[in-house]
LOLUMLO-837016 format. One record per atom (N, C-alpha, C): x, y, z; residue in three letters; atom name. Coordinates in steps of 0.05 Angstrom, whole numbers. Layout:
<u: X; v: Y; w: Z; code: ala; site: CA>;
...
END
This chain:
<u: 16; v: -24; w: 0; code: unk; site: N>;
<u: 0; v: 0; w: 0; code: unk; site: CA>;
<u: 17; v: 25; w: 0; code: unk; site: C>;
<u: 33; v: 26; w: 11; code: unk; site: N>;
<u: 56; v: 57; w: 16; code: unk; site: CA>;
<u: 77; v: 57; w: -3; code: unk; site: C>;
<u: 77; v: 33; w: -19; code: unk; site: N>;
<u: 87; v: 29; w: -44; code: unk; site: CA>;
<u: 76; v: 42; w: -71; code: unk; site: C>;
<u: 54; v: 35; w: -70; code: unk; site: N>;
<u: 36; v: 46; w: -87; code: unk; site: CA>;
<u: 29; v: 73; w: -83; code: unk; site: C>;
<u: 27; v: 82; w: -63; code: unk; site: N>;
<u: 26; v: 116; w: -53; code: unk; site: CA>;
<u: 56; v: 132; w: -64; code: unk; site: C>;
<u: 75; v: 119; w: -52; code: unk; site: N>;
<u: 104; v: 128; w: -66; code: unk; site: CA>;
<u: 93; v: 138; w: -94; code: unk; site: C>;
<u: 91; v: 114; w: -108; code: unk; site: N>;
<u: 89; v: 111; w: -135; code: unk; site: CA>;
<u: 71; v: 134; w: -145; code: unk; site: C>;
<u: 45; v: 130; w: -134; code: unk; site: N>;
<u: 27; v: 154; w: -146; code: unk; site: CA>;
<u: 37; v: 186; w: -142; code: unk; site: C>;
<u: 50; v: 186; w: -119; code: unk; site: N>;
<u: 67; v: 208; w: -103; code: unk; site: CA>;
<u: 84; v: 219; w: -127; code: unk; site: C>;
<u: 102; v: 208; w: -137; code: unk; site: N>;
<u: 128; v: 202; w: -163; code: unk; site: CA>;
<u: 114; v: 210; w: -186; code: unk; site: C>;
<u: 84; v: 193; w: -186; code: unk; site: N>;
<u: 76; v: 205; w: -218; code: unk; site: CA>;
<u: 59; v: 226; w: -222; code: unk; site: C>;
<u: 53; v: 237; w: -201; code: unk; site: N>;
<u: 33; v: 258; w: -198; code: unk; site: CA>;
<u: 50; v: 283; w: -196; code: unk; site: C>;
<u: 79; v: 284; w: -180; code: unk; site: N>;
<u: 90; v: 305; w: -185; code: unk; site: CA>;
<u: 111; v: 307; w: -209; code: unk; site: C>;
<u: 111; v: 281; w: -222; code: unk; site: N>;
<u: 129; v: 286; w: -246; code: unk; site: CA>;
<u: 112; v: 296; w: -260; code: unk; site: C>;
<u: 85; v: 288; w: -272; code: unk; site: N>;
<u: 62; v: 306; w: -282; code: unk; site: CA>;
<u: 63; v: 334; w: -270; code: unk; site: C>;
<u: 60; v: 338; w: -256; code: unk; site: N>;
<u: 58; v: 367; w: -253; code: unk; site: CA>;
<u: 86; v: 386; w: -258; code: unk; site: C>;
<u: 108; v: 374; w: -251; code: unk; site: N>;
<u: 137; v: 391; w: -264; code: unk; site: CA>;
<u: 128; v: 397; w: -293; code: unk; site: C>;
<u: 117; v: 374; w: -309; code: unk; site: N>;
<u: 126; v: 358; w: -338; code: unk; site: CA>;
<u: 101; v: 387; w: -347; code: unk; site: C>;
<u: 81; v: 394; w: -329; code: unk; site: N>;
<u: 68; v: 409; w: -339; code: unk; site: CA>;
<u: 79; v: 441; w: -339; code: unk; site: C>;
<u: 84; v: 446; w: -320; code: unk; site: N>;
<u: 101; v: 476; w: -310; code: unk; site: CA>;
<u: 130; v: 481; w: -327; code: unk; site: C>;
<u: 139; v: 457; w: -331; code: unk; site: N>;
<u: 162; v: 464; w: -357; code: unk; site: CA>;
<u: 152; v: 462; w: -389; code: unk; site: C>;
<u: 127; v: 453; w: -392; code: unk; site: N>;
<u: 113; v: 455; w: -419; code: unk; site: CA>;
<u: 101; v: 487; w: -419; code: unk; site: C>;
<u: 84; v: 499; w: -400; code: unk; site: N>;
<u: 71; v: 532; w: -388; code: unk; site: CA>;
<u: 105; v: 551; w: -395; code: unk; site: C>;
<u: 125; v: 541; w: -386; code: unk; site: N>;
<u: 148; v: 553; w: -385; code: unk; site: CA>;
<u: 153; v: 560; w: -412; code: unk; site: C>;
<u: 166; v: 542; w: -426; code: unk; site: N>;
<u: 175; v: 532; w: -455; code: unk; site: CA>;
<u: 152; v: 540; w: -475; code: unk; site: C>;
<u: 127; v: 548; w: -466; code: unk; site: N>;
<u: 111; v: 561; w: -484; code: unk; site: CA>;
<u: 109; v: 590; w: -484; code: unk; site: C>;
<u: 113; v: 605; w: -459; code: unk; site: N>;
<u: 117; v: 638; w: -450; code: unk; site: CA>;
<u: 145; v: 654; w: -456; code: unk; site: C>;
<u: 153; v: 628; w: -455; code: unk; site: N>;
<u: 186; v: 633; w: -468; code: unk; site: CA>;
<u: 188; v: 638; w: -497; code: unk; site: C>;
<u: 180; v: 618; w: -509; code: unk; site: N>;
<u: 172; v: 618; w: -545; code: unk; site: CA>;
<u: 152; v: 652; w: -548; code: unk; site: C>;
<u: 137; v: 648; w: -522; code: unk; site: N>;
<u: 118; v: 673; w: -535; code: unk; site: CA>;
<u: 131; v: 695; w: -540; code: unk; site: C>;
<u: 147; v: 697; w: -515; code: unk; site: N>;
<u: 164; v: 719; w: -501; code: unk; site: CA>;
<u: 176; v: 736; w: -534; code: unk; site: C>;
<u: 191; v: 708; w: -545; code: unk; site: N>;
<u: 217; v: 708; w: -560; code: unk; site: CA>;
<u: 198; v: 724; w: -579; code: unk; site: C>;
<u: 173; v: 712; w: -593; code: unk; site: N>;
<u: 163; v: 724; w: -617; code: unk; site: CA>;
<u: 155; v: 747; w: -608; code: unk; site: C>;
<u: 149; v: 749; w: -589; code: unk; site: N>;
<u: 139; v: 781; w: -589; code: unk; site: CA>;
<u: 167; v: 805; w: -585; code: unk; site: C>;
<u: 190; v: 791; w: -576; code: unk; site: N>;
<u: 210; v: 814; w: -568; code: unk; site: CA>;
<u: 222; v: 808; w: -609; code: unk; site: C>;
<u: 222; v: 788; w: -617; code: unk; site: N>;
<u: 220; v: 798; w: -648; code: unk; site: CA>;
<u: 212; v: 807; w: -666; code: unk; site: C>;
<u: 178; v: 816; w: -658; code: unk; site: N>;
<u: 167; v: 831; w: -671; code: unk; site: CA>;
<u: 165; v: 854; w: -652; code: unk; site: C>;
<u: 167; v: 855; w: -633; code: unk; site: N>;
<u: 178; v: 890; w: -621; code: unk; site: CA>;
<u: 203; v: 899; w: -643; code: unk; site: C>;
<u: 226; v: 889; w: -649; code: unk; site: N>;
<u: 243; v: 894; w: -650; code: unk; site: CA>;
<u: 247; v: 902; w: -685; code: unk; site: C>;
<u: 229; v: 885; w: -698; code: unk; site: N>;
<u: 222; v: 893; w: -728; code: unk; site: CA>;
<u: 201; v: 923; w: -719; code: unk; site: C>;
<u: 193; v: 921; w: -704; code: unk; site: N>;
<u: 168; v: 950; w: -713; code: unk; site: CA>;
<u: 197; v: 974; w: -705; code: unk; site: C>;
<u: 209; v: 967; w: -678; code: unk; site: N>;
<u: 225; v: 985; w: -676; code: unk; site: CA>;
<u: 252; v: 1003; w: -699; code: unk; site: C>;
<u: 257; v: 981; w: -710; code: unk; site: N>;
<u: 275; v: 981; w: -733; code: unk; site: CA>;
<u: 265; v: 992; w: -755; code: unk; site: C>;
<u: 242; v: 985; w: -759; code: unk; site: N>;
<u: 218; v: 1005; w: -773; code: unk; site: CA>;
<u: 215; v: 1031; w: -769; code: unk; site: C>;
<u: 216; v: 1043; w: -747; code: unk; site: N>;
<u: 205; v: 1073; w: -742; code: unk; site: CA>;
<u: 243; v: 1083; w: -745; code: unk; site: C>;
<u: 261; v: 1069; w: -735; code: unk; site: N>;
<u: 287; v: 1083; w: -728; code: unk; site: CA>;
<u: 295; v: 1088; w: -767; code: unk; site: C>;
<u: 285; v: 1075; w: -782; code: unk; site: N>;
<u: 292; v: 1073; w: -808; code: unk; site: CA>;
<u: 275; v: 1095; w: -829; code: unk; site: C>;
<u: 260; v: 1110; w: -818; code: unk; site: N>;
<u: 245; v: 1123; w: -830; code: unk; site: CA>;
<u: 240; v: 1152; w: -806; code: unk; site: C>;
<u: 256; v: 1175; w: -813; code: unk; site: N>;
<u: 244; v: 1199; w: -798; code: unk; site: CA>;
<u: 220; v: 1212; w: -795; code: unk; site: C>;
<u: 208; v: 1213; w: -827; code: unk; site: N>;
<u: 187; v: 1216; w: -817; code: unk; site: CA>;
<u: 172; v: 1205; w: -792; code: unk; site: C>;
<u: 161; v: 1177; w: -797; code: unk; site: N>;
<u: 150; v: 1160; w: -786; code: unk; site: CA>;
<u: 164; v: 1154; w: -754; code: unk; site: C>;
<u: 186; v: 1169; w: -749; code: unk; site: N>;
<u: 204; v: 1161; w: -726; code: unk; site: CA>;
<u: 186; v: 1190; w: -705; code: unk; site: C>;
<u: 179; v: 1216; w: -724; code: unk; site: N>;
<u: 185; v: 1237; w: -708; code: unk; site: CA>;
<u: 149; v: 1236; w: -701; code: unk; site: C>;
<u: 128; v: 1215; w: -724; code: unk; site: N>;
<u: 105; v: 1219; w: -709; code: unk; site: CA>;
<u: 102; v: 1196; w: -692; code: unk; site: C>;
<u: 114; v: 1173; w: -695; code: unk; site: N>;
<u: 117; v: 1160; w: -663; code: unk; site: CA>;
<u: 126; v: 1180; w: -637; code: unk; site: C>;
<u: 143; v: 1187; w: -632; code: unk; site: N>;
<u: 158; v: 1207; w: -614; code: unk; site: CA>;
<u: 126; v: 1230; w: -608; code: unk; site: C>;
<u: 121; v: 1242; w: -633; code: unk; site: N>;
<u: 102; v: 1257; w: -617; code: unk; site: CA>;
<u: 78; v: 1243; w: -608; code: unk; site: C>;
<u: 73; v: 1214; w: -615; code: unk; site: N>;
<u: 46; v: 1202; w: -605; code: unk; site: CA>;
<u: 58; v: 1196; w: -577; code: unk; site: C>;
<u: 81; v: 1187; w: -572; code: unk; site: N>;
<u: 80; v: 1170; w: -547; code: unk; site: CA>;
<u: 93; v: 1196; w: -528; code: unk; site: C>;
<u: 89; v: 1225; w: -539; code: unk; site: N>;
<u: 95; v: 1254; w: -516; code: unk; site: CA>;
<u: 63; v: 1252; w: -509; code: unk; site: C>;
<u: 42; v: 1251; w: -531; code: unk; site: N>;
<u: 14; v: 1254; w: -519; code: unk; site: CA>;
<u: 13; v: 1231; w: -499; code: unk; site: C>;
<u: 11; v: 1203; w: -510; code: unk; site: N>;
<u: 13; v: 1191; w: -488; code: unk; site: CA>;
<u: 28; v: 1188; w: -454; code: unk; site: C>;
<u: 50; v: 1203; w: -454; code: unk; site: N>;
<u: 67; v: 1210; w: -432; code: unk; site: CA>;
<u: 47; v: 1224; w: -421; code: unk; site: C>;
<u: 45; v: 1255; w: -443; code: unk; site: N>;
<u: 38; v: 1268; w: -423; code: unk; site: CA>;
<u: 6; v: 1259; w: -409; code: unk; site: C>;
<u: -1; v: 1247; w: -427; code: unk; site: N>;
<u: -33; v: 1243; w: -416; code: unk; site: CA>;
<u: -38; v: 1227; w: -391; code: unk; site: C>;
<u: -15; v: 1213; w: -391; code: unk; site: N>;
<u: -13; v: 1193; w: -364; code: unk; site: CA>;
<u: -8; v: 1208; w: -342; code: unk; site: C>;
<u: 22; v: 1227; w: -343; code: unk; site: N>;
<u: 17; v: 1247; w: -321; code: unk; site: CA>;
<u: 4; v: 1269; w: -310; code: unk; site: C>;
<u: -22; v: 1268; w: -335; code: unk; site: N>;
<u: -50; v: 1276; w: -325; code: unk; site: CA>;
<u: -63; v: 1269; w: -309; code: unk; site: C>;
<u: -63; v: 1243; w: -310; code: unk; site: N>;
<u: -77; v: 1224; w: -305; code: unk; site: CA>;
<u: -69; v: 1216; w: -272; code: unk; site: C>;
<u: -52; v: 1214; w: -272; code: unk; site: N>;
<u: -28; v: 1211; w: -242; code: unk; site: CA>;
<u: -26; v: 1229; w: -228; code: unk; site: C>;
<u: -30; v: 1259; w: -234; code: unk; site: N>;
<u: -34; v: 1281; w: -216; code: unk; site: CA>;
<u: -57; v: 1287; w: -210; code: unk; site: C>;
<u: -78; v: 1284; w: -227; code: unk; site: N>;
<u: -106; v: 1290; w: -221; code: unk; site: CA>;
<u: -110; v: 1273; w: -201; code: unk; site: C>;
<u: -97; v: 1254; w: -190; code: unk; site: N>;
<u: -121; v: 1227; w: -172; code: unk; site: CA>;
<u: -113; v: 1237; w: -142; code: unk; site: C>;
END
C-alpha cells in the first residue's frame, strides 16, 4: 500500500513539473516572438524619420496624458 502511494506520489509530481516546464517553454517561445516583432516595428520607425518623429510625438501625448492622469487622482 505505501508502495503504491510512493508511486502515485512520483507520478503525480512528475506530471505536474512535466506540466510547468511545458507553461514555461511556451511563454518563453511567446516571449521570443513578441520581443521579435517588437524589435522589427522598432527598426521600422528608427529607419524612416518621418515616421520616427510621429511616433515620438504620439507616445509625448501619451506621456503626457498619463501624467495627467497621475496628478489629477
Amino acid at each position: 500500500m505505501k508502495e503504491e502511494i510512493n508511486q502515485l506520489i512520483i507520478q503525480n509530481l512528475s506530471d505536474d513539473i512535466g506540466m510547468k516546464a511545458s507553461d514555461a517553454a511556451t511563454y518563453k517561445a511567446l516571449y521570443e516572438i513578441t520581443q521579435k516583432q517588437l524589435n522589427e516595428i522598432l527598426n521600422l520607425i528608427e529607419s524612416d524619420e518621418e515616421l520616427k518623429a510621429k511616433f515620438e510625438q504620439v507616445k509625448g501625448k501619451m506621456t503626457n496624458g498619463n501624467q495627467q492622469l497621475h496628478t489629477s487622482n
